[in-house]
N, C-alpha and C positions, 0 to 999 in steps of 0.2 A: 663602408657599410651602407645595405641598402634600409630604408627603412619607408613602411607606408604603413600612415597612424590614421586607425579608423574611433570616431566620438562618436559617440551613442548620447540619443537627448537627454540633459542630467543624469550624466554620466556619476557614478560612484567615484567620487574624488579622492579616494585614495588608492585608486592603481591611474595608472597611462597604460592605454591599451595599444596594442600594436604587436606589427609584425615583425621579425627581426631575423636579418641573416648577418649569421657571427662568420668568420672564416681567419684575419687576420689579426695580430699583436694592435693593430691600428684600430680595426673595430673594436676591440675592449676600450682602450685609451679612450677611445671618442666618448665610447658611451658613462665611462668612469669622469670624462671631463664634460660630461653633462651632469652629473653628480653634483661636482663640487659645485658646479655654476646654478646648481637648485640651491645648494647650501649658502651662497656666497651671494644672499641676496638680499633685500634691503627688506623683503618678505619675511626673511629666515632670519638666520643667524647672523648678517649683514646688518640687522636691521629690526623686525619686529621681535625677536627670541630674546632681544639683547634690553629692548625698549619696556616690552609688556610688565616685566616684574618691577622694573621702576616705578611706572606709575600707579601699578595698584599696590603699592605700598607708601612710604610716607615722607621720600624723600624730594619732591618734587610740588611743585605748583604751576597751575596753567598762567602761562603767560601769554598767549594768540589764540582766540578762536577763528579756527578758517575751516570750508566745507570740503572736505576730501572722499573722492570716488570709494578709493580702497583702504582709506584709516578714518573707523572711527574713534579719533582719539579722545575725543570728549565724552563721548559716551562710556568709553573704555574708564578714564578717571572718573565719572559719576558711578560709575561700577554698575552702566545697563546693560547688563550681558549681554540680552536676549539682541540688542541693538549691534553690540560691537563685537561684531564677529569679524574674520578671517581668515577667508575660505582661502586667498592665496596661500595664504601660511601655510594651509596646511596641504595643499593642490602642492604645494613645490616641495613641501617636505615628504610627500609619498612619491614626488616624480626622482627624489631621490632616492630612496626605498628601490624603486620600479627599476631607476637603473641597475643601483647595487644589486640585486636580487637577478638582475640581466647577466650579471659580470657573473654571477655564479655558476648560473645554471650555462652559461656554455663552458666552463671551465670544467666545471665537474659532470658533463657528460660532454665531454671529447668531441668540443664542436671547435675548435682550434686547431685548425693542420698547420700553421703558419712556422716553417723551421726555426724563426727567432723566436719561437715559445719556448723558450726553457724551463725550467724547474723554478729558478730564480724568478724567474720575468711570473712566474706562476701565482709563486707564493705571493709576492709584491701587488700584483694584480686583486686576488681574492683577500689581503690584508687589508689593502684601501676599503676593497668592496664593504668588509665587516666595520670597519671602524667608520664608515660615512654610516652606515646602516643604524648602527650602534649610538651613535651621536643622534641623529633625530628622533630615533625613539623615546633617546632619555630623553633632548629637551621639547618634545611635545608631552610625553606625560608628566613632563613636572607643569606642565600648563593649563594641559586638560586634566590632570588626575590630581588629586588631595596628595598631601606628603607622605612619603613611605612611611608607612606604621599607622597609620588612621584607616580604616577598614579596607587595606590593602589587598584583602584576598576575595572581596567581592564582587563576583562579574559586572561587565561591562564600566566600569567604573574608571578605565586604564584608556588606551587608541585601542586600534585596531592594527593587530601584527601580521605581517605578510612578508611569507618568508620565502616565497617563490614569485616566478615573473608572472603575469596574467598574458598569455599570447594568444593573437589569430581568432579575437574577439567578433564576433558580426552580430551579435544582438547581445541584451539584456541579459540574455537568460544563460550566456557563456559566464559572465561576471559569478565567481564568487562571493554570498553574502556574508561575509564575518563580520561576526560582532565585536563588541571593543572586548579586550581582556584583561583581567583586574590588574591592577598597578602592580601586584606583587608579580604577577606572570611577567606582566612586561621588563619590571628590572631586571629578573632574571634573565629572559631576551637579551636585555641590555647586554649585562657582564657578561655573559658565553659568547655575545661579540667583539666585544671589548678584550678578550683573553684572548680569542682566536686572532684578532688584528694584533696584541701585541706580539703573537707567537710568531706569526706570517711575516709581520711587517721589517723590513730593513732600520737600522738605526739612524739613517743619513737618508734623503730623497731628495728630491726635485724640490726646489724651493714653494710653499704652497700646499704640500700635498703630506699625507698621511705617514708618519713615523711612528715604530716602536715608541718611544717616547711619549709620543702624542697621545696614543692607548693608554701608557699608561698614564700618565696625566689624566685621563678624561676618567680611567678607573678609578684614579684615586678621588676625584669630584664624587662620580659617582656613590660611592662607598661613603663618602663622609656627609651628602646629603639625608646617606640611610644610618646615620652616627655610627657606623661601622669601625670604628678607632682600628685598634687591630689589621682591620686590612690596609684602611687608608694608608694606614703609616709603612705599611708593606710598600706600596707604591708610589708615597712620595719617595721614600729614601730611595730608590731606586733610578726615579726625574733629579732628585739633588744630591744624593746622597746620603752616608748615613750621618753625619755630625751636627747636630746642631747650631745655628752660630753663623752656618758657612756654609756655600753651595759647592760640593766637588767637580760638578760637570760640567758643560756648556753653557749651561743656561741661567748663569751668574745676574744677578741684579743690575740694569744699568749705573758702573759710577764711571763718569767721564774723564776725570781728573785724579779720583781716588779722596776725595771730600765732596760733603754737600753741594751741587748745584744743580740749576734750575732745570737743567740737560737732564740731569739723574732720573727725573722723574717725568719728565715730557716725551721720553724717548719714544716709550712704547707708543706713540700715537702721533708720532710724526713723520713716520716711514711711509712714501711710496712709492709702490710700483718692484716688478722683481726685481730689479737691478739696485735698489735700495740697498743702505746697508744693514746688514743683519744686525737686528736687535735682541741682545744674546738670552731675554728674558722673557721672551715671546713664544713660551712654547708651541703653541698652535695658534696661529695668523692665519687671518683671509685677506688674499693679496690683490687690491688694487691695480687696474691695466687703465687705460685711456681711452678704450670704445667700451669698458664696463666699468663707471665708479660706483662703487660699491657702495661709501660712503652715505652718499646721500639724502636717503633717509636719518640716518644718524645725524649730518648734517642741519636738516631742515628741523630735527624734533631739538639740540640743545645750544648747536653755534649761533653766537652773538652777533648779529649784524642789524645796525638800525634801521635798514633799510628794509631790511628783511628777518623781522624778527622771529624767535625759536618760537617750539610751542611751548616749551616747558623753561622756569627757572626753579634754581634750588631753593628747596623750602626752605623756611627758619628754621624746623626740627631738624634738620641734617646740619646744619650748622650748629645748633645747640649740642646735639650727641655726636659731633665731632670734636668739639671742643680741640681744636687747633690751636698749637704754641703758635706766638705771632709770627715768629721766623720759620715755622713751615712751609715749605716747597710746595707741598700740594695746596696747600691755600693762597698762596701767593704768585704761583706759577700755572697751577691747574684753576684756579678760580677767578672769576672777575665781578667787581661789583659796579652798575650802572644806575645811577640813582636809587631806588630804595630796593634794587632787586640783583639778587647774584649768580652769574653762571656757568655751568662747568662747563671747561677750554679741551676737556678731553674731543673734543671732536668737531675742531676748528677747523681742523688741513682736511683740503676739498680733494677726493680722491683719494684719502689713505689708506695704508692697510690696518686693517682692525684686527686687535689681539683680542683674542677667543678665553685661552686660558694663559696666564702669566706666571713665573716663578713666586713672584709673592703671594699669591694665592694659596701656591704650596704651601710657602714657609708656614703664613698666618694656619694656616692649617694644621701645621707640625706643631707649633704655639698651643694651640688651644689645645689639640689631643694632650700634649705632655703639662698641660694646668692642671688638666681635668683627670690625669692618670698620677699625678703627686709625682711627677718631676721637673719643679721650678725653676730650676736652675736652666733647665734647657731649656723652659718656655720662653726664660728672662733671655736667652741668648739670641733666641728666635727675634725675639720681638727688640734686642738692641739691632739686627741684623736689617732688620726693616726700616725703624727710626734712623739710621746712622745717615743713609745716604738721601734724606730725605729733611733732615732739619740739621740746619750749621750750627756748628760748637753742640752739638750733642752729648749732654754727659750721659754714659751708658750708666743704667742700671746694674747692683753686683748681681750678679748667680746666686751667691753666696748668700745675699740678701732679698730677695725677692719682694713687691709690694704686696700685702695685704688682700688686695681687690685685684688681683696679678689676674683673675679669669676674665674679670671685663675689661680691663686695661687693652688685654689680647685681642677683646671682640669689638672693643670702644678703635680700636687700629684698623679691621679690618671695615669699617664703617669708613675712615678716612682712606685707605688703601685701594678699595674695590668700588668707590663711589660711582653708579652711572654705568658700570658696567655690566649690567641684568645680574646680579645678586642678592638685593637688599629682600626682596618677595619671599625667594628660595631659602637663604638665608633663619626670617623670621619666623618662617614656615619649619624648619629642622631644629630651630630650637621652640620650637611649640607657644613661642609668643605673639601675642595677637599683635595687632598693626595698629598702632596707637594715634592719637590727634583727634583732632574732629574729622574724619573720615576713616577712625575706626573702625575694625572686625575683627571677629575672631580668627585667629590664625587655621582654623579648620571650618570657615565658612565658604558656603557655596557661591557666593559673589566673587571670588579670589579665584573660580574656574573657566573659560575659555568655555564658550557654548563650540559644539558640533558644527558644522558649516552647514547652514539646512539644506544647500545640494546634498550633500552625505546622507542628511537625513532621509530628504524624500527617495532618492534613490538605492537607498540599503536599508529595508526593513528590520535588516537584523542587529541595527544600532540604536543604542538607547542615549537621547540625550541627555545633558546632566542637569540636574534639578535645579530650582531657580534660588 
């Protein structure tokens, strides 16, 4: 693939302009593995996508102030928007866009003569394209946009959707100005991508890269951050299966031995590199190479080294609403305590692959909808199914008998379950509870949104940024 990228000054940061001659299976490939290497980054999902909703919620505390070029993180946890911006984030989350949106438009207008294009190689190619597509859209407007069902259907309030490439740009005035589109548009964007990649996409792929599975996985996120009950559960049973209790598919829960241990629950975050071994509960992973650690960032914001200390340790409120039995694995295996401060070990190992969406995510997810749909017996199975491998000598909970307070029990777990890994924000945000401590908000306030990158701003009149 030849390509010659012309920049325009303050350029509109959400397209990459350029020129592009498609012709082989190989020019796709390239430009789809420029995709993932937007997503796979310490900007992105790698990194700041994973980070952002930690800190502006309540699980975390500053532990380092240091000046950084391109994180403002301090500014970020005083919640000065207008200051902590993150134009990379979102520069790479449209350079993904730009490519997927590449992969299309020569596919679907017959700019592929290459005899190894098949039908197969076709579908697979425009599957990835939707489901990279699909994934940034939703997690920048769960960034920049308020939670689905808070005036969702009001312009500009959403990103800006671009569903075509921008080519063979030479001024300003080539550039399309679109405006953002309300959050309700965009999830809908969302899912017709997200359906289209799981229709397209193969069950099995290249290690790294985009599966049926994966689609559905991210559909079913998606769905349950809009309490979509109903669908979600359409699309977990589908990732685990339908029984509660028990995963039917691949993507079984790490147990090492088949009881409690410290493995069981470290796994997912000790894996590098492809050659690694597969971690059966990592449904979508971003995988680690040696001239790209991905890690990094991740890294530098929670791993414990005295020499070189994180920015952040875990609050006391996360430890109080976790409320961990003392022989929990995750508090004992994921956590560490250094004189009067504690820190999560999920992202110790320098260069790993970082897990995006996990099986227990599901599960906990399958938990809650069937609390909250009056059948406890299979929320109580969910949630023995999570505990079991996770805390030694476990007495499970009956079905039969379910506790009392069985719906927070369920959410009081995914608190201990999904710690640190960009949930908590999201989370508080879907069930309509505001962020509590002394650095409280309202769960539908405007401090808890991600300002515009003011390059976007000044170069696209037709975007409004969000209120202060």
């Amino acid at each position: 693939m030849t390509a010659c990228k012309q920049f325009i000054a303050e350029p509109d940061q959400s397209i990459i302009t350029s020129q592009e001659t498609f012709a082989t299976v190989k020019d796709l490939d390239n430009v789809l593995w420029g995709a993932y290497g937007a997503v796979a980054s310490g900007h992105t999902l790698a990194g700041n996508w994973k980070i952002v909703p930690e800190v502006l919620a309540d699980h975390l505390v500053m532990n380092t102030v240091e000046v950084t070029s391109d994180d403002p993180y301090k500014e970020l946890y005083d919640r000065e928007m207008e200051k902590a911006q993150y134009p990379e984030s979102w520069r790479l989350g449209y350079t993904a866009v730009q490519n997927a949106n590449h992969v299309l438009y020569a596919i679907e207008n017959g700019k592929i003569t290459d005899p190894a294009f098949t039908g197969t190689v076709s579908n697979r190619f425009k599957g990835e394209a939707h489901f990279i597509r699909g994934l940034v859209y939703f997690e920048l407007v769960r960034l920049y946009g308020h939670q689905w069902g808070y005036q969702s259907d009001i312009p500009q309030t959403g990103v800006i959707i671009r569903d075509n490439p921008v080519l063979n740009v030479t001024s300003r005035a080539d550039i399309p100005a679109l405006g953002r589109s309300s959050v309700a548009e965009v999830y809908a964007f969302v899912i017709r991508d997200f359906q289209e990649a799981e229709r397209l996409l193969p069950a099995a792929n290249t290690r790294g890269r985009a599966t049926s599975y994966a689609a559905a996985a991210y559909l079913a996120r998606v769905y349950f951050q809009q309490n979509d009950y109903a669908q979600a559960l359409i699309q977990i049973n589908k990732v685990l299966g339908a029984t509660p209790g028990s995963i039917e598919t691949d993507f079984k829960l790490v147990r090492n031995t088949g009881v409690a241990t410290a493995a069981n629950v470290t796994a997912p975050f000790t894996a590098s590199g492809v050659g690694a071994a597969v971690v059966t509960e990592n449904i979508v992973e971003l995988i680690g190479v040696t001239n790209n650690q991905i890690s990094q960032r991740l890294n530098k914001k929670y791993r414990y080294d005295r020499n070189n200390p994180p920015h952040f340790a875990v609050s006391p409120a996360f430890l109080t609403q976790a409320g961990f039995a003392a022989n929990d694995l995750r508090r004992t295996a994921l956590l560490t305590t250094v004189g009067s401060n504690t820190f999560t070990k999920k992202y110790d190992v320098v260069n790993m692959n970082i897990p995006v969406i996990r099986s227990a995510e599901l599960v906990l997810d399958r938990a809650e909808i069937n609390a909250l749909q009056n059948n406890p017996a299979d929320a109580v199975r969910d949630l023995n199914l999570i505990r079991d491998r996770a805390i030694p000598n476990y007495a499970a909970l009956d079905p039969a008998n379910p506790p009392a307070n069985l719906l927070e029990e369920v959410r009081r777990e995914r608190v201990r379950e999904l710690a640190f890994e960009g949930d908590r924000l999201h989370n508080l945000r879907r069930l309509q509870r505001d962020i509590p401590g002394n650095r409280g908000v309202p769960w539908n306030s405007n401090r808890l949104l991600l300002k515009i990158p003011d390059a976007e701003i000044r170069a696209n009149p037709a975007v409004v940024q969000n209120p202060d």
